[in-house]
N, C-alpha and C positions, 0 to 999 in steps of 0.2 A: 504494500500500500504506500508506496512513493509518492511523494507530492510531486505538482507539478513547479517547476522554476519558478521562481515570484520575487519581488526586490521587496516586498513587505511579508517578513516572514512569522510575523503574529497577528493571525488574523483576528479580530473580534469575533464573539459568540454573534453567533444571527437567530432570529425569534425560533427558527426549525432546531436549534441544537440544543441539548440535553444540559443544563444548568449542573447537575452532578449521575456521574456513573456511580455504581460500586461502591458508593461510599465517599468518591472523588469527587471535589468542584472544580471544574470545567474553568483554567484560565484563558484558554487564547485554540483558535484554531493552528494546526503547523501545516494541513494540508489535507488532500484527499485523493482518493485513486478507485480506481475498478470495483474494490471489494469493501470499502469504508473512508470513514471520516478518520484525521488522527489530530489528536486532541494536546495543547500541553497541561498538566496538571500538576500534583506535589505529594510529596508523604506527607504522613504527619511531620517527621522532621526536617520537612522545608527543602527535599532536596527533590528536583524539577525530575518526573516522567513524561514519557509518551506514552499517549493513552488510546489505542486503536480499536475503535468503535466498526463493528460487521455490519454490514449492510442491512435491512430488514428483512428482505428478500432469501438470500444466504441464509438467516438466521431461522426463515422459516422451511428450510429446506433438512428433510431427517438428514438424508448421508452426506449432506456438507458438516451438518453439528456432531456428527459422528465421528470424520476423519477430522475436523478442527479440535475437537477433545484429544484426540491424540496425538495431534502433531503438536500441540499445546504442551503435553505430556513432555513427549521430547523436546520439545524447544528447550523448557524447563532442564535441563542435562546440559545444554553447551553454555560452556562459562570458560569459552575463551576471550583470548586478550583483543583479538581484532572486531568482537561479537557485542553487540548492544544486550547484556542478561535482561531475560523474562524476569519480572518485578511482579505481576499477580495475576490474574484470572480471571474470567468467569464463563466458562463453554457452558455451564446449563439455563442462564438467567433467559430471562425475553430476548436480549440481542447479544449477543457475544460479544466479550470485548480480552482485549489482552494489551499488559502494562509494560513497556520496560524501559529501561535504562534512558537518560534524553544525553543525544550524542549534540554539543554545541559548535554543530559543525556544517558546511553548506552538504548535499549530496553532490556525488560527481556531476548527474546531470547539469543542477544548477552552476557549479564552478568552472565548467567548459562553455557553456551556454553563457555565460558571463566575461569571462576570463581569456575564453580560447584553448587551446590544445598546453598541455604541461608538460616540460623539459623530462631527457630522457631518465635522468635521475628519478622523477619524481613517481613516474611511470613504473619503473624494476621496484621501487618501494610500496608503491600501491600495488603491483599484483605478487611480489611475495609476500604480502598482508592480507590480501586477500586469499593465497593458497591458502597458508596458516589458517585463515577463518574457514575456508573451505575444509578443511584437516578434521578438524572440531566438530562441523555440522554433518559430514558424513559417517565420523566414530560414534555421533549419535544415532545415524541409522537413518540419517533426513536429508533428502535431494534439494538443494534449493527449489527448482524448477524454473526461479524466474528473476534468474541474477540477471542486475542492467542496471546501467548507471544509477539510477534514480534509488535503485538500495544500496548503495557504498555512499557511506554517509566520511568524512573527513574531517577529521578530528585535529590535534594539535600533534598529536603522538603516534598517528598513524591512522588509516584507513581503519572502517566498520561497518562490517557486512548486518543488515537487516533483514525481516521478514520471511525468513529460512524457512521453509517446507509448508509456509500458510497457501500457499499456490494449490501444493497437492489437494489440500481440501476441499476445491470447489471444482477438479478434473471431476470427470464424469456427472455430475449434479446435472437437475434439473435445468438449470440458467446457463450453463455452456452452449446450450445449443436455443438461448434465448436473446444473442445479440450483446449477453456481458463479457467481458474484454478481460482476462485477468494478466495473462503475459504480456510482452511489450515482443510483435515479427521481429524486428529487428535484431533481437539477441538472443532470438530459439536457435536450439542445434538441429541440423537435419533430421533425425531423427526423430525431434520434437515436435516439429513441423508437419513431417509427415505422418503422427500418429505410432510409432513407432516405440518401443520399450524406450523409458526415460531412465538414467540410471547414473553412478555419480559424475561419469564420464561425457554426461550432458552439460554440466556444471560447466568442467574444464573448456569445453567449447563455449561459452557465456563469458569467462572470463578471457579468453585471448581477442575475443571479442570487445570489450571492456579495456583492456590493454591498447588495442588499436585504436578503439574511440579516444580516449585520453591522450593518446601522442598524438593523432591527427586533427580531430576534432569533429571527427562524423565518422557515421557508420561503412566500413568497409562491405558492406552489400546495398549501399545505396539506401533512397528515399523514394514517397510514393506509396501507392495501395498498400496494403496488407498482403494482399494475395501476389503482388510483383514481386516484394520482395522476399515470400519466404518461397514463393519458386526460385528465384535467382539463390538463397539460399541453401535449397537444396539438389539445384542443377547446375548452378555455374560458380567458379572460384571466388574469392575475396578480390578487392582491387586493395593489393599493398604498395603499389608503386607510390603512397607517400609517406610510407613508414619511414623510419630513422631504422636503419641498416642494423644496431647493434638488436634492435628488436624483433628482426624480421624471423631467427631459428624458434625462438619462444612464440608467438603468434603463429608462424605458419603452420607450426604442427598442434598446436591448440583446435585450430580449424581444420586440422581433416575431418571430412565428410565419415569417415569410418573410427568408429568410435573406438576401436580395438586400439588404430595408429596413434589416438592421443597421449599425449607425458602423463605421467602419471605427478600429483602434486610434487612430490620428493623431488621428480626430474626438472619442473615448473621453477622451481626454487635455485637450482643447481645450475640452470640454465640463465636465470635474472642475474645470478651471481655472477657468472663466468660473462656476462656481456656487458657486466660492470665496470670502469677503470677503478671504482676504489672501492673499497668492502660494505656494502651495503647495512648500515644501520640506522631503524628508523628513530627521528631527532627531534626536534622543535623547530628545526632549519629544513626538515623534507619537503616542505610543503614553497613554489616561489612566494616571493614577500607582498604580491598582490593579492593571492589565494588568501595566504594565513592572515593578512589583515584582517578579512571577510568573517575570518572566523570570531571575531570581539563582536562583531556586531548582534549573533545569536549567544553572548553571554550577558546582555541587555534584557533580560526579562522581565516580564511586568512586574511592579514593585507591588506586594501584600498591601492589602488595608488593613487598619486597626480592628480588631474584631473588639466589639464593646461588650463590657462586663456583665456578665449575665442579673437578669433581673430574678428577685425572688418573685415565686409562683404569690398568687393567692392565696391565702390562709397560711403559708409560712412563716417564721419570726421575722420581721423587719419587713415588712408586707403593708404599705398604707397606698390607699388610691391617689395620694400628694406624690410621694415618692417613684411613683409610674407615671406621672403627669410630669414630674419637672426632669426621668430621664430618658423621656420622649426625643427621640431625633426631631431636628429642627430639619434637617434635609430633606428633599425627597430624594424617598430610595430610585434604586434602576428600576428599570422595569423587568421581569422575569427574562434570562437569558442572555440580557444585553450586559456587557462586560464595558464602564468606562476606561478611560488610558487609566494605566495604571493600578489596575483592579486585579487583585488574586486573593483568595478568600482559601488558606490551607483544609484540605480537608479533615473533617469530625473525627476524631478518635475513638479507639475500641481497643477490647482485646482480639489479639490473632484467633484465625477460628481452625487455624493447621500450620505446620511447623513450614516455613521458610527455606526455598530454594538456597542452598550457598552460594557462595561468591567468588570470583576465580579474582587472584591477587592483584592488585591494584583496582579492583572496585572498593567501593567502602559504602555504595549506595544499600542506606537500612531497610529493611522488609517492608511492604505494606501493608496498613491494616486493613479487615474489612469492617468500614463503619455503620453502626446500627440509629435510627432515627431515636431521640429522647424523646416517649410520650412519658408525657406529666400525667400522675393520677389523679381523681377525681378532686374537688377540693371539698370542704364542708369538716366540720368533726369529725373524729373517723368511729366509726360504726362500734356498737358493743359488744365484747366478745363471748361466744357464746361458750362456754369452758365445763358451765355443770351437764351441759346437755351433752357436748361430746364426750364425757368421760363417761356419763351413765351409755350412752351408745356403744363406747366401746368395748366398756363391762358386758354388757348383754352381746356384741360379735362374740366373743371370747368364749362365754359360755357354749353360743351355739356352736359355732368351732369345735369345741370339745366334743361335742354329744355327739357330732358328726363323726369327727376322728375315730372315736373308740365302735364307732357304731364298724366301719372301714377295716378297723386292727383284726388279724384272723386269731379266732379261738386259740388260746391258750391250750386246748385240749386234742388239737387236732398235731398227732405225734408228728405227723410226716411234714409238715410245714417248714420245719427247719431244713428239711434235705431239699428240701421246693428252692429255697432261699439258695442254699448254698450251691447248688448245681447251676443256678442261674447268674452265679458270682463266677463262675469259673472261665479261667480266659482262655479263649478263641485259638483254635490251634492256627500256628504258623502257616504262610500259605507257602506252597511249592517253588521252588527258584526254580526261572526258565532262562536259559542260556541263551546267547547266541555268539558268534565267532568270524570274526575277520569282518566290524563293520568298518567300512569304510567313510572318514568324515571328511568335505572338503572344507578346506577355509570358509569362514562366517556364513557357516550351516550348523547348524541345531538337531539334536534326536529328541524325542520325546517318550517316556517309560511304558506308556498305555498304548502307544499302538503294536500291533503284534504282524510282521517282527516290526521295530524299529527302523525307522526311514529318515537319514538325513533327507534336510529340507532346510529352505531359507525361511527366516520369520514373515510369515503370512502378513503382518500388519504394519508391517516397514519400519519398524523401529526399531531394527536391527536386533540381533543375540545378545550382544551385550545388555541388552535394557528389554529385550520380549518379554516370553513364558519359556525358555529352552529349560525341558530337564539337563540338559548337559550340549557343550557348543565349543569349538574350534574357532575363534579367532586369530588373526592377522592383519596387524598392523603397519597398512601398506606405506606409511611415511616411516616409521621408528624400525619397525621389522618387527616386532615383539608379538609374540606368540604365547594364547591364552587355552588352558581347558578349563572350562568351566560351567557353570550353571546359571539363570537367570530365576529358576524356581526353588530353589531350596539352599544347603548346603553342603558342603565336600569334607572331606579330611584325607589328606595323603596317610597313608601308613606306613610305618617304618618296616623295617626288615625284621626285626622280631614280633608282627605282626601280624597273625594268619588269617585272611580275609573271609569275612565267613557272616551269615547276617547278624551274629551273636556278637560279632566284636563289631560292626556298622555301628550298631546301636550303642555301644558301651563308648567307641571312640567320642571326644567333643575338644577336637582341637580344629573347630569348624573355621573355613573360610569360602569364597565364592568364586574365587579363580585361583590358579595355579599356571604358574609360566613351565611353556614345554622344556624349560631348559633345568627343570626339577624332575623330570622324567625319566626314566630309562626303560627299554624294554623289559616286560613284566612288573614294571611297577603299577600299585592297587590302589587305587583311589576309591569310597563309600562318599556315594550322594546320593544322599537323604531331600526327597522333593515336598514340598506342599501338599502334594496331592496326596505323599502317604504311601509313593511306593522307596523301596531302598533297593539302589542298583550296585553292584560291585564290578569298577571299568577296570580293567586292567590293559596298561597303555605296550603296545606294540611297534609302536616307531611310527615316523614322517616320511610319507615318500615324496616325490615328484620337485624336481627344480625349477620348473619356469614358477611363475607367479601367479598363472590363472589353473594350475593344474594341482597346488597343494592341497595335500593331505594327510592325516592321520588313520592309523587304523587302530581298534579296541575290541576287544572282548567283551560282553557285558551278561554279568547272570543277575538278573530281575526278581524280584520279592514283591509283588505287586500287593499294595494295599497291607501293607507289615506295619504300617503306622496309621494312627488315626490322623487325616485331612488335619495340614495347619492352618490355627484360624488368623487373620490378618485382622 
């Protein structure tokens, strides 16, 4: 939900916008795009968010609030450095909205569209900032879908990618094929374009795209229809003849048409460096000194008004009809909605109603609360309390209570009652281990305990293994290299070597953790993961085959105990 370019970048509230979401009051519009309005507002401790209000539309749509709940989910998880952090919530209210971080800074769109094309320095800075954010958002298991200038928001200290995976949400819905516009032709991958599997490798074609617009200052597939351009998109090359040469091995292969041929972020990074003359670090100087000016001007916020001292209620101490007559405002107030210059009204405080997303370092922006309306109780004397009446009432529950009970308790004289009891105390015998042998896991695929046999698979809901439902999953970490088994549903304990794997010792182990790096492995070693659902698997790991990158894997043994625990409850 990118704004569009504007040289007034706080707009005032208008009679159609929402005076407070969620508990927030509404300071200044920042802009609007396809899918919503975005709002600036404040925590309670005074520190400024964006506040991105769903369309009505969207909001009435089931499988848009369905995948927006989820990708919400995930958003929630990246708390990288180059990333605006998710601040708060609401996927089930009347209209959806989502809170986070306010970056005081122009988007690229705005800054080219202003400024013109940016020196090649500044360019290798903004997209190894942007791979890094890219890095982040797909370890969480989430495709941008609809990276383009207008979300690389520019900061002081670097680029900041927005609006990560909110795209997915309204793919497929009803209003895709109702004339609402959620990507921007001009920075889909072919692939994208043509309806075609989206995947992180779509991304990386967005950003060499992005890379190109910033050194030139226009799209390398031209301008014009929608339909022109993402044909020319998907059938004819970029025009880079006015790229800056040290840029051209990074873009050119960002834009192959075949998603396999693009770098992978790791190479993206490796390649901005090696086309650098000096060692790329981002500074307070990355940005040229007509950009970063630009940037003071969005630390200009609208200044709070005095919130005035609460009056006491009616019938309260210190309550006279003199004393609400002379602390009457003499002003007139605004009218509902309208915001005068200089109007921010922090919003109402509460306590938290759920624990707080963390913070990746160098944020220090506090949680938000969700605030609840003060109704004031009735006024007058307060009522007499009625105290002989409930205790006689509850004298007499009591009694009948009793009469009840003993009536329920079986006969004292009936011998066999006790073996009834005790036979029905007795615990459930063990259920059968079922084996299975030589399965095969490839990288960021998942098995699950209940299907019989076990079937790697990729997490059905895109939110990757790390953060699904995998009873147990193989990751690979395609920037770091770092190599995971583990679980997403329950929890693991490697065993040691005087350990004999067996569901008697699963259960006894409790030196619980959730992943295990492969390089703690060795063939035949026993790992017990104990799932949620309640079944206990005993893996025993076999080794790593395959060397290229898209062909790795692991293989495992696993004998199954299915339902050997009772279901955890969360």
């Amino acid at each position: 939900m990118g704004s569009a370019p504007s040289a007034d970048f706080f707009q005032p509230l208008r009679a159609d916008d929402p005076a407070v979401v969620g508990g927030y009051r509404l300071a200044a519009v920042l802009g609007a795009g396809g899918m919503g309005k975005v709002y600036l507002s404040y925590t309670p401790g005074g520190r400024p968010i964006a506040l991105k209000v769903i369309r009505p539309e969207f909001g009435e749509d089931p499988e848009f609030r369905r995948r927006f709940q989820q990708e919400v989910r995930a958003a929630e998880r990246v708390q990288g450095l180059y990333t605006a952090p998710v601040i708060d919530s609401d996927t089930e209210g009347a209209q959806p909205w989502l809170a986070t971080a306010y970056v005081p800074g122009p988007s690229l769109a705005h800054a080219v569209a202003r400024h013109g094309a940016l020196p090649v320095r500044s360019v290798l800075l903004l997209t190894v900032g942007v791979a890094e954010a890219l890095h982040v958002i797909h370890g969480a298991g989430i495709v941008h879908r609809d990276l383009k200038p207008a979300n690389v928001l520019l900061a002081s200290d670097g680029p900041r990618v927005i609006d990560f995976g909110i795209a997915r949400a309204a793919d497929s819905t009803a209003l895709t094929s109702t004339g609402v516009s959620v990507g921007t032709p001009a920075f889909m991958a072919p692939e994208q374009a043509s309806a075609g599997a989206v995947t992180p490798a779509t991304d990386v074609f967005a950003l060499g795209q992005i890379a190109a617009f910033t050194a030139i200052g226009a799209s390398v597939f031209g301008d014009g229809p929608s339909h022109a351009v993402l044909y020319r998109i998907v059938h004819e090359d970029p025009d880079l003849s006015a790229l800056p040469e040290q840029l051209r091995p990074v873009v050119s292969r960002c834009l192959s048409r075949d998603p396999g041929d693009r770098p992978t972020l790791t190479e993206i990074i490796e390649l901005c460096n090696a086309a650098s003359e000096v060692p790329l670090h981002q500074g307070e100087d990355w940005l040229p000194r007509d950009v970063a000016g630009s940037l003071t001007e969005r630390l200009r916020l609208p200044a709070p008004m005095p919130v005035p001292a609460a009056t006491p209620a009616p019938g309260a101490p210190g309550y006279t009809p003199t004393e609400v007559a002379a602390s009457a405002p003499t002003q007139t107030a605004p009218a509902p909605g309208v915001v005068p210059p200089g109007y921010r009204t922090p919003p109402p405080y509460a306590q938290p109603s759920y624990p707080q997303p963390s913070y990746a370092p160098g944020y220090s922006t506090p949680p938000a609360f969700h605030a609840q309306a003060f109704v004031p109780g009735p006024s007058g004397p307060p009522r007499p309390k009625r105290t002989g009446l409930i205790v006689i009432g509850a004298v007499a529950a009591a009694v009948v209570g009793l009469v009840i009970l003993g009536s329920l308790l079986p006969d004292g004289s009936d011998k066999g009652g006790g073996d009834k009891a005790s036979g029905a105390s007795q615990k459930r015998p063990d259920p059968q281990p079922v084996s299975y042998q030589g399965i095969e896991v490839p990288q960021n695929h998942q098995v699950m305990f209940a299907d019989n046999p076990p079937r790697p698979a990729e997490e059905p809901t895109g939110a990757g293994v790390l953060y699904g439902h995998a009873d147990l999953f193989y990751y690979r970490d395609t920037l770091f290299g770092d190599e995971k088994f583990g679980t997403a549903n329950g929890k693991l304990v490697l065993l040691n070597n005087s350990e004999k794997g067996s569901l008697e010792t699963c259960r006894a182990v409790t030196r619980f953790t959730e992943k295990i790096g492969l390089d703690q492995l060795t063939d035949g070693s026993q790992v017990c993961v104990l799932s949620k659902a309640g079944h206990i698997t005993l893996a025993t790991f076999r080794g790593r085959s395959g060397v290229k990158e898209e062909t790795r894997f692991i293989t495992v043994d696993l004998t199954v105990w299915r339902n050997a625990e009772a279901a955890a409850k969360d």
